[in-house]
Each structure stands twice: as C-alpha cells, then as structure tokens.
C-alpha positions in Angstrom: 10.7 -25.6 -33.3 13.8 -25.2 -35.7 13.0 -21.3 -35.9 13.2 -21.0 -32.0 16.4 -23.2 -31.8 17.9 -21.0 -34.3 17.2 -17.4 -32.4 19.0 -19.0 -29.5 22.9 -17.4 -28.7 25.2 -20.3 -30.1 27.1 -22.4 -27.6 24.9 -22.5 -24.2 25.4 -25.3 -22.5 22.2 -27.0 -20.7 23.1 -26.0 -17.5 23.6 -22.3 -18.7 20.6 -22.4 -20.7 18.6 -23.7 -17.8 20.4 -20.5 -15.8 18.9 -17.9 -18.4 15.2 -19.9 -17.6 15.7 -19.2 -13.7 16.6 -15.4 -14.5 13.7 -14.5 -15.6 11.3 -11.9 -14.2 8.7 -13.6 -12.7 5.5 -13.8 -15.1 2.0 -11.7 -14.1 0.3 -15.0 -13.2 3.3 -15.8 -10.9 3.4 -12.6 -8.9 -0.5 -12.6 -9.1 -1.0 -16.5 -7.2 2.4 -14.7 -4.8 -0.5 -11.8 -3.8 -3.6 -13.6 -3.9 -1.9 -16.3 -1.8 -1.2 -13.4 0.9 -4.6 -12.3 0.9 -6.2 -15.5 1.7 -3.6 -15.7 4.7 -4.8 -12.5 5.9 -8.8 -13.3 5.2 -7.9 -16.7 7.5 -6.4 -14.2 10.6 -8.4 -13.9 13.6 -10.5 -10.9 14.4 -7.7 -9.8 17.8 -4.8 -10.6 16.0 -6.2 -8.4 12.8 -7.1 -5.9 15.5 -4.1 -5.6 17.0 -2.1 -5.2 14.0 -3.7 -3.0 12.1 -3.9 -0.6 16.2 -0.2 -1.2 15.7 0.1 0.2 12.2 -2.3 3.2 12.9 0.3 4.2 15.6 3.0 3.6 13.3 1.9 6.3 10.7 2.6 8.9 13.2 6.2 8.6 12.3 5.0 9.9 8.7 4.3 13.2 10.5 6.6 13.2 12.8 9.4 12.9 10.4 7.6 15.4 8.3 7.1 18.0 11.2 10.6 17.4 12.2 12.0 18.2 8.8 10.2 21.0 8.2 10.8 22.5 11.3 14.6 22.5 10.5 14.4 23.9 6.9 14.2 27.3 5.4 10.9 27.9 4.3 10.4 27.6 0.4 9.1 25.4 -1.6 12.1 23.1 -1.4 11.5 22.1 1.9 8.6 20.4 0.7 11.5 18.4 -2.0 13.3 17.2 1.3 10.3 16.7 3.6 8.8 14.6 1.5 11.6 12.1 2.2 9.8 11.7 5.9 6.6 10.3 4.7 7.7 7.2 4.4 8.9 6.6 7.2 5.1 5.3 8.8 5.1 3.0 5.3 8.4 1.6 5.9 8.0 0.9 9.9 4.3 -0.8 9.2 5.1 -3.1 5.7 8.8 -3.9 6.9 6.8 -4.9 10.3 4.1 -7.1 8.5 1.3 -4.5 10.0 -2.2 -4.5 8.7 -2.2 -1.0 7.3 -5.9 -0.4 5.1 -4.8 0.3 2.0 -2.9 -2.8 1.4 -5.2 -5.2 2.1 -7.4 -3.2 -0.9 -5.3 -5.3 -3.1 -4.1 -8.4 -0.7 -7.4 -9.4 0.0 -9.6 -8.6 -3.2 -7.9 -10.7 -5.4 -8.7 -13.9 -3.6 -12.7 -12.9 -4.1 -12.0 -12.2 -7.5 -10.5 -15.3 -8.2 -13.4 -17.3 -6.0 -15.9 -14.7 -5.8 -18.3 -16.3 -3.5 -20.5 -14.8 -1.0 -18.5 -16.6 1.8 -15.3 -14.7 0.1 -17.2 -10.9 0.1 -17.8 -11.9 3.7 -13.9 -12.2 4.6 -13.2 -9.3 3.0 -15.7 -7.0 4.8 -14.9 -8.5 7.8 -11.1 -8.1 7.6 -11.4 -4.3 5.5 -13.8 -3.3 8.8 -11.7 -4.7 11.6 -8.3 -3.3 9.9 -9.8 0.3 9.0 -11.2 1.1 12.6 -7.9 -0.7 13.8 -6.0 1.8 12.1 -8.1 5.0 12.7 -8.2 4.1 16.5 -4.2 4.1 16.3 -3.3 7.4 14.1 -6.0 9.6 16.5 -4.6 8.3 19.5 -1.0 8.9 18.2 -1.8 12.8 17.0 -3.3 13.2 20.3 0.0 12.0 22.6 1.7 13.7 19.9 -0.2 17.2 20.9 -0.7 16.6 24.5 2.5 15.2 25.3 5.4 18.0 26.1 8.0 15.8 23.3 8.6 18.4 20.8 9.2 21.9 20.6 7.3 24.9 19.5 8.2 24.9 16.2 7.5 21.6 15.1 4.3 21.6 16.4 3.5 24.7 14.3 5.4 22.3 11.5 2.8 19.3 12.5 -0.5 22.3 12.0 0.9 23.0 8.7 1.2 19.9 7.4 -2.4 19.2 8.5 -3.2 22.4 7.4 -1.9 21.7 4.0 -4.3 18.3 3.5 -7.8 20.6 4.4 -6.9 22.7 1.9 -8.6 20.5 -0.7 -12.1 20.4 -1.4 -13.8 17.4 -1.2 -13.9 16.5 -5.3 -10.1 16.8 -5.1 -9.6 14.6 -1.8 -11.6 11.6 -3.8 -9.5 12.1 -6.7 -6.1 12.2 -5.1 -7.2 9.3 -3.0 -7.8 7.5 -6.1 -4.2 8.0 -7.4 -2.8 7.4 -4.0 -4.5 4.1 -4.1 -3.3 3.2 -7.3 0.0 4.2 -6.1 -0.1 1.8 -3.2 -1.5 -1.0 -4.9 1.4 -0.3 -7.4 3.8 -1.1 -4.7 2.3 -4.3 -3.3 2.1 -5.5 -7.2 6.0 -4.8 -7.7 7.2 -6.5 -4.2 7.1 -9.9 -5.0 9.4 -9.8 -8.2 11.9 -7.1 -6.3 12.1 -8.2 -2.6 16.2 -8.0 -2.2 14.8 -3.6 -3.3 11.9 -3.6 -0.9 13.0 -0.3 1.1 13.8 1.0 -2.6 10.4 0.6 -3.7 8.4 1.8 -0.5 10.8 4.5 -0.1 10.5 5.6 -4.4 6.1 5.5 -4.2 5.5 6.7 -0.9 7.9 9.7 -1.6 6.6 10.5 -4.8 2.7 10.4 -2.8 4.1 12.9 -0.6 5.6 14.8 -3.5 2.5 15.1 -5.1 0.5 16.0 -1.7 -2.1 12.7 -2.7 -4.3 12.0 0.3 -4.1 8.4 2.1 -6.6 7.8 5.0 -4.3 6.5 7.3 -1.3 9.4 7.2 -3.9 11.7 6.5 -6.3 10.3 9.7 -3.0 11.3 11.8 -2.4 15.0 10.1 -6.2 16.0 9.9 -6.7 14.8 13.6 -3.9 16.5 14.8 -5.6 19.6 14.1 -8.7 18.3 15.4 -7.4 17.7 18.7 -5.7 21.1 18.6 -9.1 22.8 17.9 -8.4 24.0 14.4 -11.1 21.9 12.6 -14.3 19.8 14.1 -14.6 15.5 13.9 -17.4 16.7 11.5 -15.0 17.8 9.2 -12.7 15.0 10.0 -15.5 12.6 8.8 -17.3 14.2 6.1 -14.3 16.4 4.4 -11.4 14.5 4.5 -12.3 10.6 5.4 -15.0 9.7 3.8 -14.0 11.1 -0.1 -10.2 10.1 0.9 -11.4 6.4 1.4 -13.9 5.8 -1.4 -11.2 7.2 -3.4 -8.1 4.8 -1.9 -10.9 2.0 -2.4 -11.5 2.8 -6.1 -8.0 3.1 -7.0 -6.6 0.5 -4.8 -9.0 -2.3 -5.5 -11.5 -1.5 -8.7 -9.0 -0.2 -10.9 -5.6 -1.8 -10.3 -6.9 -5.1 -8.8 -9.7 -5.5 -11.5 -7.0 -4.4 -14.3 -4.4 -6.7 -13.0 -6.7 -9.5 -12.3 -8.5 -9.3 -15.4 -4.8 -9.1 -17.5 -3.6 -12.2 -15.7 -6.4 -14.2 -16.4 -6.7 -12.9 -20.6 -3.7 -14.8 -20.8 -5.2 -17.9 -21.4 -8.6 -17.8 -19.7 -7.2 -20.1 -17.0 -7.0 -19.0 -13.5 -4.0 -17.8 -12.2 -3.0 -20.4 -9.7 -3.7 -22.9 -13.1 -1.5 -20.7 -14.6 1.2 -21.0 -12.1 0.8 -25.3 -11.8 1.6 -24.9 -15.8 4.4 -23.1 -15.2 5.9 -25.0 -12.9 4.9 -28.0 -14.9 6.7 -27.0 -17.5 9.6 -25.8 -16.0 10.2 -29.2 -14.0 9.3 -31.3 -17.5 7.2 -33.9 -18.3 8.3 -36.5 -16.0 8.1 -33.9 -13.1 12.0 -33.7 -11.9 
C-alpha cells in the first residue's frame, strides 16, 4: 500500500485524485457488459421491427455505391481515383449505424456475445432468429435499391458505367479470396463496434477511418457488395447463380468467421481471463469499488 501511495504525483487533492479515476479509458470488461448489453436488446426486438430495420439498412447501403459511382465518374482515371473514392464507401455505414439500422454484420458481434456469456440453447435460438430475419432484411433492401438504381433514369451515362465497374471490380476475385477478404472485412467491422463505446463524442471518426480503409483495401462485405454484385446482375452482366455461389455465400462465411469466431471469441475470452469472472461481475466490481465500501 505504501509503494502505491508513493508512485502517486505529490499534491492531488481528493477531488483531483478522484478526477484522474473518472478519466480513465474504460476497462475491456466495461466496454464488453456496454456490447453484450446491446445485443440482448436486439435478441429481445420483434421479428417486423427487426425486419423493417435491417429492409431499411439494405436500402441504405446503396449510398456506398452511389457515392462511389458518383466519384468515380468525376475523376481522372488512375489509380488515385480509387484513394478518393474510397471516401464514398462509407457513406451507406454512416447513414445505417448513425440511424440505429440492423445492418448484418454488426449484430455478428452485438448479438454473439450475449450467447457466449449465457450460452444456452434458448440463447443460439435468438441469435439465428435475429441473424436470419436481419440478413434477408438487408439483401431484400440492397437488390431492390441496385435495381431502382439501374432502372430508374437518376444518373447519367457515365456513372452508371462508374456503378458496372465498381461491381465489376468485386467479381474479379475468385471465390478463396472473397472468403478471405470477408474474413478481414469482418474483423474490421467488429473492430469498430468494439471501439464505439469508449469513443462515442469520435463516432463518425471511427466509421469513417475502418470503413474507408475496407474500401481502400477492396475487402468484400455482403451487404455493400449484395448492392454492387446485383447491380450487374440486374444489368445482365453476371447471373443470380453467380450472385449466390461466387460472391455471397464465401463473402458471408467469411464476414461470420471474422466478425464473430475470431474477434468475438478473442474478445470474449480476454475479458473473461481477467479474473475468470463474467464480465457483467466484472463490471458490479467495478463499480463496487469505485463507489466504496459503504456504496456512496
């Protein structure tokens, strides 16, 4: 006790000593109960009002390709059009998470670390059920957003060309390396829902820094990517076959594996090493003994 008084900067009063306690980042159990306490509010949502959110983010997304199509339609071609374009990819993430939209890949992380923490059949149920309503949700609203997007006389000739490319672009990989960058893209999402809770005043900051750098690194997400591939499928450039077995499927076993067995199990696992308590014990400690024995 004497050795931790002493490491302590001389001359703190007890209220500015109680100020350096509050300033602190919070801890991993703390932004781990923040998460898991999300994901049991969306596992308690009702099927139409999951449904209808998730339809909402699906259409959403198109203003990922939209803003991409747009940009590149206005740039010199080059590879630094692709440095600027990027910038337009998050503009589908920003409108759906700043709108509290059910979009797929965020309830990978949301809503599996409730079941880890209480992994009971009952739990596995409410996550199927809300991973199934929210994934046809939002592939119902990105193909019925590339199609008004096609169909629809809103833009000109040369962003629609723009819009082909950029779908053009995704079909380009084989299906080993859309698993693989679905992995990472997962990660990268899950990522962002981990860092959130402890910098909400830099929300836009953060959505804007990952979902640029995924768009940077041309890492496939099955709901942008569901709006890009299906534009080309409407336009007659590729069949739902392909759709389905090329570019879905891989892209969302691999935004599964990286969103929920890797960082989820990692993060869950590191939260709970800690002291072998759950996290939401963890988090009644803390507060415990921030507030003192006597509770005030």
């Amino acid at each position: 006790m004497r050795e931790e008084q002493n490491d302590k900067t001389p001359g703190l009063s007890a209220d500015e000593e109680q100020e350096v306690s509050q300033n602190q980042p919070p801890r991993a159990a703390v932004l781990h109960e923040i998460i898991r306490f999300q994901g049991d509010q969306e596992l308690e949502r009702t099927l139409a009002a999951l449904w209808w959110s998730a339809l909402a983010a699906g259409l959403s997304m198109g203003l990922s390709l939209m803003a991409m199509g747009l940009f590149y339609a206005r740039l010199p071609e080059g590879e630094s059009a692709q440095v600027v374009a990027s910038i337009g990819y998050s503009a589908g993430f920003l409108a759906v998470i700043l709108a509290r939209q059910q979009l797929f890949t965020e309830n990978t992380l949301t809503a599996v670390l409730p079941v880890m923490t209480t992994p009971t059949l009952a739990n596995f149920g409410r996550l199927l059920r809300l991973w199934g309503v929210v994934l046809l949700g939002n592939l119902a609203g990105t193909l019925l957003v590339a199609w008004v997007m096609l169909e629809l006389p809103i833009f000109d000739t040369k962003t629609d060309v723009a819009f082909l490319e950029v779908g053009r672009k995704v079909m380009k990989n084989d299906i080993g390396q859309m698993f693989a960058k679905g992995i990472v893209s997962g990660w990268m999402i899950a990522t962002m829902v981990w860092m959130i809770p402890s910098m909400e005043h830099a929300k836009i900051w953060i959505i804007l820094m990952i979902t640029y750098l995924m768009a940077l690194g041309d890492f496939t997400h099955i709901v942008v990517g569901s709006v890009e591939v299906s534009y080309l499928v409407w336009a007659g450039e590729q069949t739902w076959q392909n759709f389905w077995l090329a570019f879905a499927l891989p892209t969302l076993a691999g935004n599964i594996i990286g969103g929920s067995f890797i960082f989820a199990l990692i993060s869950h696992a590191q939260v709970r090493s800690d002291s072998g308590k759950p996290p939401s014990q963890l988090l009644k400690d803390e507060k415990r003994s921030f507030r003192g024995p006597d509770g005030q």
